[in-house]
C-alpha positions in Angstrom: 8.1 -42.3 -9.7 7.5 -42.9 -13.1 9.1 -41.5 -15.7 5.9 -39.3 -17.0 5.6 -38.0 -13.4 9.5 -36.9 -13.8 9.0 -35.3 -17.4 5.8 -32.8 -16.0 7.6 -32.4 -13.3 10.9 -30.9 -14.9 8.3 -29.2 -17.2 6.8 -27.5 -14.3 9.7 -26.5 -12.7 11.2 -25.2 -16.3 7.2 -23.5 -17.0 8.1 -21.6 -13.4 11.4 -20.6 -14.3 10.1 -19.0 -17.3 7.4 -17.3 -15.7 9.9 -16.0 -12.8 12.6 -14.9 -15.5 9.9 -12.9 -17.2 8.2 -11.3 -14.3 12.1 -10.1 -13.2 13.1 -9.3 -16.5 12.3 -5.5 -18.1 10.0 -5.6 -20.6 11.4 -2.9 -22.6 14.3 -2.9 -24.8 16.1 -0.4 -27.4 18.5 0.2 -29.8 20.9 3.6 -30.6 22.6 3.8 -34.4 23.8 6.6 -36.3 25.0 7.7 -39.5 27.1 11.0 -41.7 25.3 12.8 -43.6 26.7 15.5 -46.2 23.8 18.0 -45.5 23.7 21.2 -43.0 21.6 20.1 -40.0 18.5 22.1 -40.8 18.0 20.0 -44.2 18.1 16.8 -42.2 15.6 18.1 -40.0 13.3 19.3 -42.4 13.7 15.7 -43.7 12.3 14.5 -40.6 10.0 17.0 -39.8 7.5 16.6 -42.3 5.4 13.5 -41.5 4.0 13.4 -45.0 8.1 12.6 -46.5 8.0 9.2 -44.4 6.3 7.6 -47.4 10.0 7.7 -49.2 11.8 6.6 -46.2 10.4 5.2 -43.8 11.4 1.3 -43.3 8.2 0.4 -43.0 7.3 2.0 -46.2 10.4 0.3 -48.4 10.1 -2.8 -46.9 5.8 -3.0 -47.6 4.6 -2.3 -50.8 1.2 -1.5 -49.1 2.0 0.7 -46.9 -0.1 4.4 -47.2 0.1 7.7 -45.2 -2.4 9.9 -45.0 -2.3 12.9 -43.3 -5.0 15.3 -42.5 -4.3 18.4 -41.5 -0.6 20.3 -41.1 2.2 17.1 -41.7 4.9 19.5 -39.7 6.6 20.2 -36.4 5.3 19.2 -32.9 1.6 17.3 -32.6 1.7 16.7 -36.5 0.5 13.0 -36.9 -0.5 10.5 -39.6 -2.5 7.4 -40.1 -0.8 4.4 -41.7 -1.9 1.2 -43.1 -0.1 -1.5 -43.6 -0.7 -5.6 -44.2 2.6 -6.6 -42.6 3.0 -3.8 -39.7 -0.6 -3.2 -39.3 -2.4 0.0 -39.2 -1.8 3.0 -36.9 -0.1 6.2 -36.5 2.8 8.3 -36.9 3.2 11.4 -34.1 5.4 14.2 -33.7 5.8 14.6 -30.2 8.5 17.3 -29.9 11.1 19.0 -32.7 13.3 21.5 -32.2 14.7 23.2 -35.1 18.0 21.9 -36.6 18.5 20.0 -33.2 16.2 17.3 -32.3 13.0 15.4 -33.1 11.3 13.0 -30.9 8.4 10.5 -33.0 6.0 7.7 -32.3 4.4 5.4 -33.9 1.5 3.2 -32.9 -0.1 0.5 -34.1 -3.6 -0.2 -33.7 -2.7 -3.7 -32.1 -1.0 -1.6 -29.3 3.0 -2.3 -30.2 4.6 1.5 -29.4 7.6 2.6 -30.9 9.5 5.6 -29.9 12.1 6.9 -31.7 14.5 10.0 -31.4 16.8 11.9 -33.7 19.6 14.1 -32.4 21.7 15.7 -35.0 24.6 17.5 -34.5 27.2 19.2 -37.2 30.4 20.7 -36.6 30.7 22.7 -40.2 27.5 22.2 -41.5 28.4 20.6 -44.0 28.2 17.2 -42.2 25.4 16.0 -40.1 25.8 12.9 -37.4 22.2 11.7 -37.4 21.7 9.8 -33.6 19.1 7.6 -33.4 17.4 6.4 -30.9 14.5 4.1 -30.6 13.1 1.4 -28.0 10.0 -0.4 -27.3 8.2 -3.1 -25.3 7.3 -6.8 -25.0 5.1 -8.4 -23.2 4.8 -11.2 -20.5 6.9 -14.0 -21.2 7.8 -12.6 -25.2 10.2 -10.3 -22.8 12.4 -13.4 -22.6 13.4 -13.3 -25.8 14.4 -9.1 -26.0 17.8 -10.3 -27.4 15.7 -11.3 -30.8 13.9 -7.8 -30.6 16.4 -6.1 -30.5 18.5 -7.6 -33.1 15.1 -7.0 -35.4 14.6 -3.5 -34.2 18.4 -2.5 -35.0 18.0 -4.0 -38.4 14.9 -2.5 -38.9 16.3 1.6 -37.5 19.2 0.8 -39.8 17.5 0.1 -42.9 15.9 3.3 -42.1 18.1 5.8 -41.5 20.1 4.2 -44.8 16.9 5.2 -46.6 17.0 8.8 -44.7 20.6 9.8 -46.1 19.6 8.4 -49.6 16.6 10.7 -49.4 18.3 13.6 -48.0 21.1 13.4 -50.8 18.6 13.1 -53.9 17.0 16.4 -52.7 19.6 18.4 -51.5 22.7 17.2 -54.2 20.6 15.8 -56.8 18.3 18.5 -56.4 15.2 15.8 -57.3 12.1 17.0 -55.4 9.5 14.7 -55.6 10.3 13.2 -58.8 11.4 16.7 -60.1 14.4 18.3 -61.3 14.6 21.8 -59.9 17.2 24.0 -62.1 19.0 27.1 -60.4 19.3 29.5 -63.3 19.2 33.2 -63.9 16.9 34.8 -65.9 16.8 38.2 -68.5 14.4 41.2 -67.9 11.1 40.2 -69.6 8.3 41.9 -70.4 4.1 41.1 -71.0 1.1 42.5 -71.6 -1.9 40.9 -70.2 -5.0 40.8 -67.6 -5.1 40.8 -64.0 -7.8 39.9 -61.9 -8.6 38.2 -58.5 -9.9 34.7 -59.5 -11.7 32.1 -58.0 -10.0 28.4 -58.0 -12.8 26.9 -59.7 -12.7 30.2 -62.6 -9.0 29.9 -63.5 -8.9 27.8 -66.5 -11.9 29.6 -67.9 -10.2 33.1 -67.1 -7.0 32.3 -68.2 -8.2 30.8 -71.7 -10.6 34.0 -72.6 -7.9 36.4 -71.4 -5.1 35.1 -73.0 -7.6 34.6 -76.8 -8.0 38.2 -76.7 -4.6 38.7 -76.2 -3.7 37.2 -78.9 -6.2 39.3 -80.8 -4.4 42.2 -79.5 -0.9 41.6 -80.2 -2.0 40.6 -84.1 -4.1 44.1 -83.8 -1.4 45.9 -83.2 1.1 44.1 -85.0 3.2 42.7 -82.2 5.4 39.7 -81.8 4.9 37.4 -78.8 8.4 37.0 -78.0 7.8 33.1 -76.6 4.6 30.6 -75.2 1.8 32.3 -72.8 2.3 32.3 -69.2 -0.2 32.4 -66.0 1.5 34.9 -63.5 0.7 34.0 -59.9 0.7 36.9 -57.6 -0.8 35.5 -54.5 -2.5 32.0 -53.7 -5.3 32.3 -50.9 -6.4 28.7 -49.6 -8.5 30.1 -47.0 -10.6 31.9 -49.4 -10.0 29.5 -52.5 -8.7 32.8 -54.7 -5.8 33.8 -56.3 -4.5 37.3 -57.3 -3.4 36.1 -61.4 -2.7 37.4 -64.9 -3.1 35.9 -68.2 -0.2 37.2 -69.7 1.8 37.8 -73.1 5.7 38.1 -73.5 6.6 40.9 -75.7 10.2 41.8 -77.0 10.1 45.0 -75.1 7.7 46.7 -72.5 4.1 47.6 -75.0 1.5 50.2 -73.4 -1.6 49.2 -75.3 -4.7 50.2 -74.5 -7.0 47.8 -72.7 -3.6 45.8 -71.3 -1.8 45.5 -67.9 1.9 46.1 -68.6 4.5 43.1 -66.6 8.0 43.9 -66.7 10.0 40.6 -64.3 13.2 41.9 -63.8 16.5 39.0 -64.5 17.6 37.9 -61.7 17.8 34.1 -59.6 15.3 31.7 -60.4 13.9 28.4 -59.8 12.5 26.1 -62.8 10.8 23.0 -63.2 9.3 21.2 -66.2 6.1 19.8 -65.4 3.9 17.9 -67.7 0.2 17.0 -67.5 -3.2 19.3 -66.8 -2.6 22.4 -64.8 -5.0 21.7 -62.1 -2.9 18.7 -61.2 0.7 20.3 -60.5 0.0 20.6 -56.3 2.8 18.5 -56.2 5.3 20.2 -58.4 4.7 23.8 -56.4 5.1 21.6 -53.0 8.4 20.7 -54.4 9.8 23.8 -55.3 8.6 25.0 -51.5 10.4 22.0 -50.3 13.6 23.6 -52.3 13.5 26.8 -51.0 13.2 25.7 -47.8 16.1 23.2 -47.8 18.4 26.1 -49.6 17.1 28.5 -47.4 15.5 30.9 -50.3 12.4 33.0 -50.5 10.2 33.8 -53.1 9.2 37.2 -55.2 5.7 37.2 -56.8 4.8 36.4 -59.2 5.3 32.7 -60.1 5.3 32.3 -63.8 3.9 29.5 -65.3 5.1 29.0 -69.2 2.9 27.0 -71.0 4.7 25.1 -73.8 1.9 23.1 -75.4 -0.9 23.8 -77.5 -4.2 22.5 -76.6 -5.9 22.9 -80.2 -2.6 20.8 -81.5 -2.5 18.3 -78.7 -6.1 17.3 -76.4 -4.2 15.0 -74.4 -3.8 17.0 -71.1 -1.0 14.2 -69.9 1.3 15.2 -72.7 0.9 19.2 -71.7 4.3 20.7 -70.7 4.6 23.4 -68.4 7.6 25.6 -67.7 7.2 26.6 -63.5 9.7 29.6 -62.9 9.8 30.7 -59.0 12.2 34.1 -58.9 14.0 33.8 -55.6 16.5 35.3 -52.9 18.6 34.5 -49.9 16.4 34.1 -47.2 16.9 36.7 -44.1 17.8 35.1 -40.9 
């Protein structure tokens, strides 16, 4: 027999090894890490919970500059999903197939080539003051790639504890930092303060038009009758309607103390708790900066009493460059009821 015929042969029988090895082995492998976290359970979980945060933590989003999210639709809670896209994980989708509140919240994600990832998070707390985050993830090879599972797992377990890392850095910017978003939220309380102005049910598409007539003849007003504004002109938000792309607002007025004059609402806001953020750009653009201070109340468990103020510290004759407009967002809050 010559040594060629000996080589294939040993090839062969090292070929059929392989292929028995694989066909024994199981094809799926997985990983379990955990992590402390100095947040009440429910804060972690509404960390997780919303799809549309995985943009700021998710490994796959730190570790790929390219990687977007887009979701269509509700972001939250059980059947949420999102597309992804990614040049070095591919494209796909992220699914929420079960949460329960403060508890648990089971995910997938899918990629367009077919690779499934399932991951779980259990958290439990003993004070709320500390959460244990459990995580739980696992996945499968295929034929023959099963043989090396050692190598996916080490990968996977490296990749799950990048992640949760970036989930507890998240968690503590929001909750201790109180940065939402990229924005400060303040906790302050507020004096009584009074307006004049004009109330109306508005159309989306009307609300810079109303809001600019309104708050001219205001003005005209307050010099009419020899009033002092007592600071900048504020939008009060009484109600925000999606559905029917309305909103129940006032151009309004602060006065030193409460002013019946004729042709004018009368606002008194009584002092109290209160949420601010300083926003700064066009008006029509500050979806994000509202989101936020919903994100807050929801992580500090607060509620909101109409109306939202919104201050508006700029002049637009004095400065055209919307990008440079400051804005002054006050939500007047209380302890939620449980």
């Amino acid at each position: 027999m010559t040594p060629l015929k000996k080589w294939l042969i040993v090839l062969g029988l090292f070929v059929l090894g392989g292929i028995t090895v694989s066909l024994l082995k199981d094809k799926s492998y997985s990983i379990t890490a955990e992590i402390d976290v100095a947040a009440p359970p429910y804060v972690v979980f509404n960390a997780i919970n919303n799809l549309s945060y995985q943009n700021e933590w998710n490994a796959k989003s730190t570790l790929d500059t390219s990687f977007k999210l887009l979701c269509v639709g509700n972001p939250i809670g059980t059947n949420a999903s999102c597309d992804f896209k990614s040049k070095m994980y591919g494209d796909g989708v992220i699914r929420i197939v079960h949460s329960e509140k403060s508890d648990s919240i089971s995910l997938v994600e899918e990629a367009n080539h077919g690779r499934v990832l399932d991951i779980g998070y259990k958290l439990i707390s003993s004070d709320h003051k500390i959460t244990k985050i459990y995580l739980f993830a696992s996945s499968q090879s295929g034929f023959i790639t099963n043989l090396w599972n050692f190598i996916h797992i080490w990968k996977l377990k490296k990749h799950m504890g990048h992640q949760i890392d970036n989930l507890k850095i998240f968690i503590n910017e929001r909750y201790h930092q109180k940065i939402y978003h990229g924005y400060i939220i303040e906790e302050i309380m507020t004096n009584q303060r009074f307006f004049i102005g004009h109330r109306a049910e508005v159309k989306f598409e009307n609300i810079t038009q109303y809001y600019a007539q309104n708050i001219a003849a205001l003005y005209q007003t307050a010099l009419k009758n020899q009033m002092v504004a007592a600071g900048m002109p504020c939008g009060l938000y009484f109600s925000w309607n999606d559905q029917n792309q309305k909103t129940d607002m006032a151009a309004a007025l602060p006065t030193l103390a409460e002013n019946h004059v004729q042709g004018t609402q009368v606002f008194n806001l009584p002092g109290g708790r209160a949420l601010k953020l300083i926003y700064k750009g066009e008006g029509s653009k500050s979806v994000v900066a509202h989101e936020a201070m919903h994100a807050y109340m929801m992580d500090h468990m607060l509620q909101q009493s109409a109306p939202i103020v919104e201050e508006y510290m700029t002049d637009p004759t004095q400065e055209p460059n919307p990008e440079n407009w400051i804005t002054n967002i006050y939500y007047y809050v209380n302890e939620k009821k449980i």
